[in-house]
C-alpha positions as CSV (number, residue, x, y, z in Angstrom):
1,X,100.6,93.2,96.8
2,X,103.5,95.1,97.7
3,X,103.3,96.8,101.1
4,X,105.5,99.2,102.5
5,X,105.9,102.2,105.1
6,X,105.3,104.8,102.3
7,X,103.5,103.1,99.7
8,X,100.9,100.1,98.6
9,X,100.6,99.0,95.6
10,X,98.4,96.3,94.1
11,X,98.3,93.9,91.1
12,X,96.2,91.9,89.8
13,X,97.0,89.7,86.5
14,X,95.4,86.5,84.6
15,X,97.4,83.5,84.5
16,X,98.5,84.8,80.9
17,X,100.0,87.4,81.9
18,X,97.2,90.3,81.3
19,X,97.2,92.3,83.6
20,X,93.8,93.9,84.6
21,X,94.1,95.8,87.6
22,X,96.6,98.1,89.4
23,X,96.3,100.2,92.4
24,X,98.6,102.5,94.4
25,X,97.8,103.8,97.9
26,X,99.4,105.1,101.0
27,X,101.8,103.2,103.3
28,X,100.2,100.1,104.7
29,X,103.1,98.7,106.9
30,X,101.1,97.6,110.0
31,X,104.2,98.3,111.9
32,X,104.6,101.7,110.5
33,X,100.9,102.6,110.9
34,X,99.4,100.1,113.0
35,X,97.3,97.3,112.0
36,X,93.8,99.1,112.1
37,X,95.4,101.5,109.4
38,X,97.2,99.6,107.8
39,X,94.1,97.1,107.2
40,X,92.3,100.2,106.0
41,X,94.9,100.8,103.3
42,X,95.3,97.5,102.1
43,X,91.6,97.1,101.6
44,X,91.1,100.2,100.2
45,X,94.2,99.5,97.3
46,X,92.5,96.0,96.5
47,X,89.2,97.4,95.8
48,X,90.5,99.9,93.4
49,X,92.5,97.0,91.6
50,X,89.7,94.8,91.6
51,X,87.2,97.5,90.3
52,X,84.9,96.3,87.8
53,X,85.7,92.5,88.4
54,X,84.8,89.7,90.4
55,X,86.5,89.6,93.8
56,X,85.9,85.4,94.0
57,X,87.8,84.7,90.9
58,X,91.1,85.7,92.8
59,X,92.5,81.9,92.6
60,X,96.2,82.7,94.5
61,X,97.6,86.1,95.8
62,X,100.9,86.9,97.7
63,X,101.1,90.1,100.0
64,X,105.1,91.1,100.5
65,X,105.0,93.0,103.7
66,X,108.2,95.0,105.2
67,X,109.0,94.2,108.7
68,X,105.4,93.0,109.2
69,X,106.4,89.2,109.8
70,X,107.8,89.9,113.0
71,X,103.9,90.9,114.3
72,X,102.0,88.3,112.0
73,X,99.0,90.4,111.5
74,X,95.8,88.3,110.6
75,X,94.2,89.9,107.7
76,X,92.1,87.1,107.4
77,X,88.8,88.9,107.8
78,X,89.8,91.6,105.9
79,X,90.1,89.1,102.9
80,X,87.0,87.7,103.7
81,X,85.1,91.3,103.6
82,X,86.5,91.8,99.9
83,X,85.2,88.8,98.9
84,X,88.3,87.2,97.5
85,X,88.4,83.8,96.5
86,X,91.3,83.1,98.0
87,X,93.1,84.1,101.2
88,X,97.3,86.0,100.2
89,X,99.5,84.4,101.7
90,X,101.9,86.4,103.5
91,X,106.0,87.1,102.6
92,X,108.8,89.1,103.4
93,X,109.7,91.8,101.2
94,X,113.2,90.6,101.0
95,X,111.6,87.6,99.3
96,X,109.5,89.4,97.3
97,X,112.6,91.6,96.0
98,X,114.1,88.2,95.1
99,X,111.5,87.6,93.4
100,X,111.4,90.7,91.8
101,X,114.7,90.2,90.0
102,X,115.0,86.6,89.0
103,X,112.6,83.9,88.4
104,X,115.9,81.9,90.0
105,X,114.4,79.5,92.6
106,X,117.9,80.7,94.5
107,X,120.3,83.3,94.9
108,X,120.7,86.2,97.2
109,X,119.7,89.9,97.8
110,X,121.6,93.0,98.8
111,X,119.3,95.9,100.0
112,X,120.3,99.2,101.1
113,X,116.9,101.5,101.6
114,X,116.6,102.8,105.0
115,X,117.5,99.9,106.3
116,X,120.4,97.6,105.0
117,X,120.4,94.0,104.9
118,X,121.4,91.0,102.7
119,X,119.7,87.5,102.7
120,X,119.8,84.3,101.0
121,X,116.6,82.4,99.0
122,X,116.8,78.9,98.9
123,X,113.9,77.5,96.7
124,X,111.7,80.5,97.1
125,X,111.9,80.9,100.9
126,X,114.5,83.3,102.7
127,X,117.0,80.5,104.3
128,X,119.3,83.2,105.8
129,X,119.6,87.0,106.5
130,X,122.5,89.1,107.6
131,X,122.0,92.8,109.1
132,X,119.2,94.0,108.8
133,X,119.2,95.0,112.5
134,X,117.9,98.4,112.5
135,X,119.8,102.1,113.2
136,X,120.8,101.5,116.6
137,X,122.6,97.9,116.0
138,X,123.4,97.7,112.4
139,X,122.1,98.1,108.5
140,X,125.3,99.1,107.9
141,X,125.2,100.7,104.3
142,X,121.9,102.0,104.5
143,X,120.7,105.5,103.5
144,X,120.2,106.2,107.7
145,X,124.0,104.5,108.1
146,X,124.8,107.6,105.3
147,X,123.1,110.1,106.8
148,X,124.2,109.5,110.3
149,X,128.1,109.2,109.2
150,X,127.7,112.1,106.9
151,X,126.9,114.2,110.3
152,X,129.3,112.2,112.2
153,X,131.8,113.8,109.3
154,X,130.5,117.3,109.6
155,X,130.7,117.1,113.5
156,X,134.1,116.3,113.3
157,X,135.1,119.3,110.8
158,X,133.8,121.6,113.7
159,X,135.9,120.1,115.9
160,X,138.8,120.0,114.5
161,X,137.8,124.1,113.8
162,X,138.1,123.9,110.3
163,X,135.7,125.6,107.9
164,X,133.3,123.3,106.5
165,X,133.1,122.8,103.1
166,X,131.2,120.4,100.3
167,X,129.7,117.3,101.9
168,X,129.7,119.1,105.4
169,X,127.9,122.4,104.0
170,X,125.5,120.4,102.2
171,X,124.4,117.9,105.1
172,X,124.3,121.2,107.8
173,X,122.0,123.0,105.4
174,X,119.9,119.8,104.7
175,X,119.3,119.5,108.5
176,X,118.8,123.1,109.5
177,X,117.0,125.0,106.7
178,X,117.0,127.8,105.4
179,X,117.9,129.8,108.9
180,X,121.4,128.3,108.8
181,X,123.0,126.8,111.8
182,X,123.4,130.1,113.3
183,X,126.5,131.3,115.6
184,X,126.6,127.2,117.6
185,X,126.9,125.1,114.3
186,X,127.8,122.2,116.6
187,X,124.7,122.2,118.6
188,X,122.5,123.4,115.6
189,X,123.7,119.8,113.9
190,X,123.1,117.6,117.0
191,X,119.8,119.6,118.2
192,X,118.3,118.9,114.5
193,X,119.4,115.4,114.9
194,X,117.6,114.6,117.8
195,X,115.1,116.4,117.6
196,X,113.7,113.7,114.5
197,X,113.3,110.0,114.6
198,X,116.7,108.0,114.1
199,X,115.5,106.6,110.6
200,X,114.8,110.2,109.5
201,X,118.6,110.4,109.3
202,X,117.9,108.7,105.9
203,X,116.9,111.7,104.2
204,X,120.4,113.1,104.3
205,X,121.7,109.9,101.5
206,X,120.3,111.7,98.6
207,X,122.2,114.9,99.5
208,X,125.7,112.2,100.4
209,X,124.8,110.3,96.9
210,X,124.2,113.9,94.9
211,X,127.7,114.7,96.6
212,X,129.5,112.0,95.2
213,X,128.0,111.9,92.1
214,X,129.8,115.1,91.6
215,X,133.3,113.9,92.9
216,X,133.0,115.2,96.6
217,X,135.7,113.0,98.2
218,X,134.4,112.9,101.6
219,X,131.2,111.7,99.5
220,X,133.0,109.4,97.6
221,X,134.7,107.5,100.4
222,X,131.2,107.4,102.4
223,X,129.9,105.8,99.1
224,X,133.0,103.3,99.0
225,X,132.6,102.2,102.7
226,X,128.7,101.9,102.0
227,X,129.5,99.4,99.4
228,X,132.5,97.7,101.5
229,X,129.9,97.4,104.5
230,X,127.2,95.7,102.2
231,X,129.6,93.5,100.3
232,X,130.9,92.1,103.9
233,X,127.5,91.6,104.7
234,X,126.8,89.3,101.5
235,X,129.8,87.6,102.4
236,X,128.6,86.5,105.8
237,X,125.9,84.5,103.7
238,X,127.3,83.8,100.2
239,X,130.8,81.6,100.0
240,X,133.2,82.7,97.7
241,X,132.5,81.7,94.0
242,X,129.3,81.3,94.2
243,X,127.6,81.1,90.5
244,X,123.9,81.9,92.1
245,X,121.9,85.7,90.8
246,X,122.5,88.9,93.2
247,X,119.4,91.1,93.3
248,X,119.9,94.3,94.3
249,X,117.1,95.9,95.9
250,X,116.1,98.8,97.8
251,X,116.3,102.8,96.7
252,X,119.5,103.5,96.9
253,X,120.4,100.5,94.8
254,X,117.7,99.8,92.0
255,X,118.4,103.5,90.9
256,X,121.1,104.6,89.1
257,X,123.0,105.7,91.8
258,X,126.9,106.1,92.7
259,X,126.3,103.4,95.6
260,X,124.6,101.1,92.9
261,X,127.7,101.6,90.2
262,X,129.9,101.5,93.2
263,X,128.0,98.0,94.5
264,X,128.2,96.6,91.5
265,X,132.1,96.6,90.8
266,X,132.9,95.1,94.3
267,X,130.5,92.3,93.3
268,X,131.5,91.5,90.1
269,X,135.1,91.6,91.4
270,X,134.5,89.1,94.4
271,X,131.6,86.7,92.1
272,X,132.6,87.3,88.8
273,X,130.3,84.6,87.5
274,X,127.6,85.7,89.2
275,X,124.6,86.9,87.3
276,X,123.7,90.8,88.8
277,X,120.2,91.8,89.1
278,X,117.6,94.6,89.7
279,X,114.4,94.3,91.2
280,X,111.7,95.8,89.6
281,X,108.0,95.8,90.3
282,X,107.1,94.2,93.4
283,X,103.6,94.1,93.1
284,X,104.2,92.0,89.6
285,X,106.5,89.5,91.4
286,X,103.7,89.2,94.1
287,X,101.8,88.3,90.8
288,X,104.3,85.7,90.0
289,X,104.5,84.2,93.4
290,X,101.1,83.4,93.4
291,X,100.8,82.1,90.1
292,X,103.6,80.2,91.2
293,X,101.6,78.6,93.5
294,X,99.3,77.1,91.1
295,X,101.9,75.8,89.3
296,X,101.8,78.7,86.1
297,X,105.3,80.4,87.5
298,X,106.9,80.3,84.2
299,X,109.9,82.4,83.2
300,X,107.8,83.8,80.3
301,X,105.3,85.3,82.9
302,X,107.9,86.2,85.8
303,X,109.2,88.7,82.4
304,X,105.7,90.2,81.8
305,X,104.6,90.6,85.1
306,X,108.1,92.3,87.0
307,X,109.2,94.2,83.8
């Protein structure tokens, strides 16, 4: 299982790889939703994998859960009411997105989603993270660290009364529709700001990324100081010729997208040896986790099951 704020999605495989069930449901990020909800959810996304099969033959299962560590929520009777044979055992996501790129028992993982973050696996468990400490303190990087610099930008072409222009015209019309900012374009920018969660700042990276992808400058440089930010913050955990795999992992980064190309040059340029990869499906690598666990982790099946 693969549990996040927006999305849930399910897997569920033979030790051969086979895989012969796969569900996708609504966010079911306790934190996010509570855990009442986000029980709901879960429960409801295992059934629908597990339809037309017998809930006791589960023999392992892993559940990668964003930011839900911190709470610990005890899903143990919700495992009991599905019947399953054996109780998931709970991981970060970071973990799982390790897992989701290499079948390497170590390396380390550079995310940039809404958050930002890097960490290091040692052996299949997170040793060490860097970041990662929300909007207010950190996740430098990030699509909300793109989004609140991009306005940051914009705020400061009004002030220094020049007309706006690219990036700037872009972000204000992202943020105050199809009204415009009006005759205040200053306060029409901060109002919309405020009047949303910090994290929905995020929503302005696509617009920053689409920007840069067709050669805005002020785009470009927010890209190159995204990447700069996120390779410091892989530096804080990874020494300096390290040989170990880099996943990269998050939206902004498992895309194709200028921060990903941009990403990738600074790390080949500080660890040229290192191995660079992508994670793919979650879910899968929850999969291989738990077959891990009984001792059928091959790389043959980490391939079919994250692919």
């Amino acid at each position: 299982m693969d549990v996040g704020g927006t999305s849930t999605r399910v897997l569920v495989a033979e030790l051969d790889g086979r895989v012969v069930g796969r569900a996708r449901g609504d966010g079911g990020n306790p934190v996010a939703h509570g855990a009442a909800a986000a029980a709901r959810e879960i429960g409801d996304a295992v059934r629908a994998a597990l339809a037309g099969l017998d809930p006791a033959r589960v023999a392992a299962g892993v559940l990668g859960l964003a930011g839900g560590l911190v709470a610990r929520p005890e899903f143990g009777p919700l495992w009991d009411g599905l019947g399953l044979g054996a109780h998931p055992v709970l991981v970060s996501d970071v973990l799982l997105a390790h897992a989701a790129g290499t079948a390497a028992p170590g390396g380390h993982v550079v995310l940039s989603g809404t958050g930002g973050m890097a960490a290091e696996v040692r052996d299949h468990r997170v040793h060490r993270t860097a970041d990662g400490h929300g909007w207010l303190l950190g996740d430098r990087g990030s699509g909300v660290w793109l989004g609140r610099e991009a306005v940051a930008g914009a705020l400061a072409t009004i002030d220094r009364d020049e007309p706006p222009t690219g990036l700037d015209l872009a972000v204000t019309a992202e943020l105050t529709g199809p009204d415009g900012p009006g005759d205040d374009p200053r306060s029409a920018l901060i109002a919309a700001v405020h009047a949303q969660a910090p994290t929905r700042l995020a929503r302005l990276a696509p617009v920053v990324l689409d920007r840069a992808g067709a050669g805005d400058p002020a785009a470009l440089a927010l890209v190159d100081r995204a990447a700069d930010h996120l390779l410091d913050t892989l530096a804080l955990l990874r020494p300096p010729g390290s040989a170990l795999p880099v996943v990269l992992a998050g939206g902004l980064l498992t895309a194709g997208t200028p921060l990903a190309a941009r990403l990738r040059t600074g790390l080949a340029a500080r660890w040229p040896d290192a191995p660079l990869r992508t994670a793919g499906n979650g879910a899968g690598a929850a999969a291989w986790l738990a077959a891990r666990s009984l001792g059928r982790g091959t790389a043959e099946l980490h391939r079919a099951l994250t692919a």
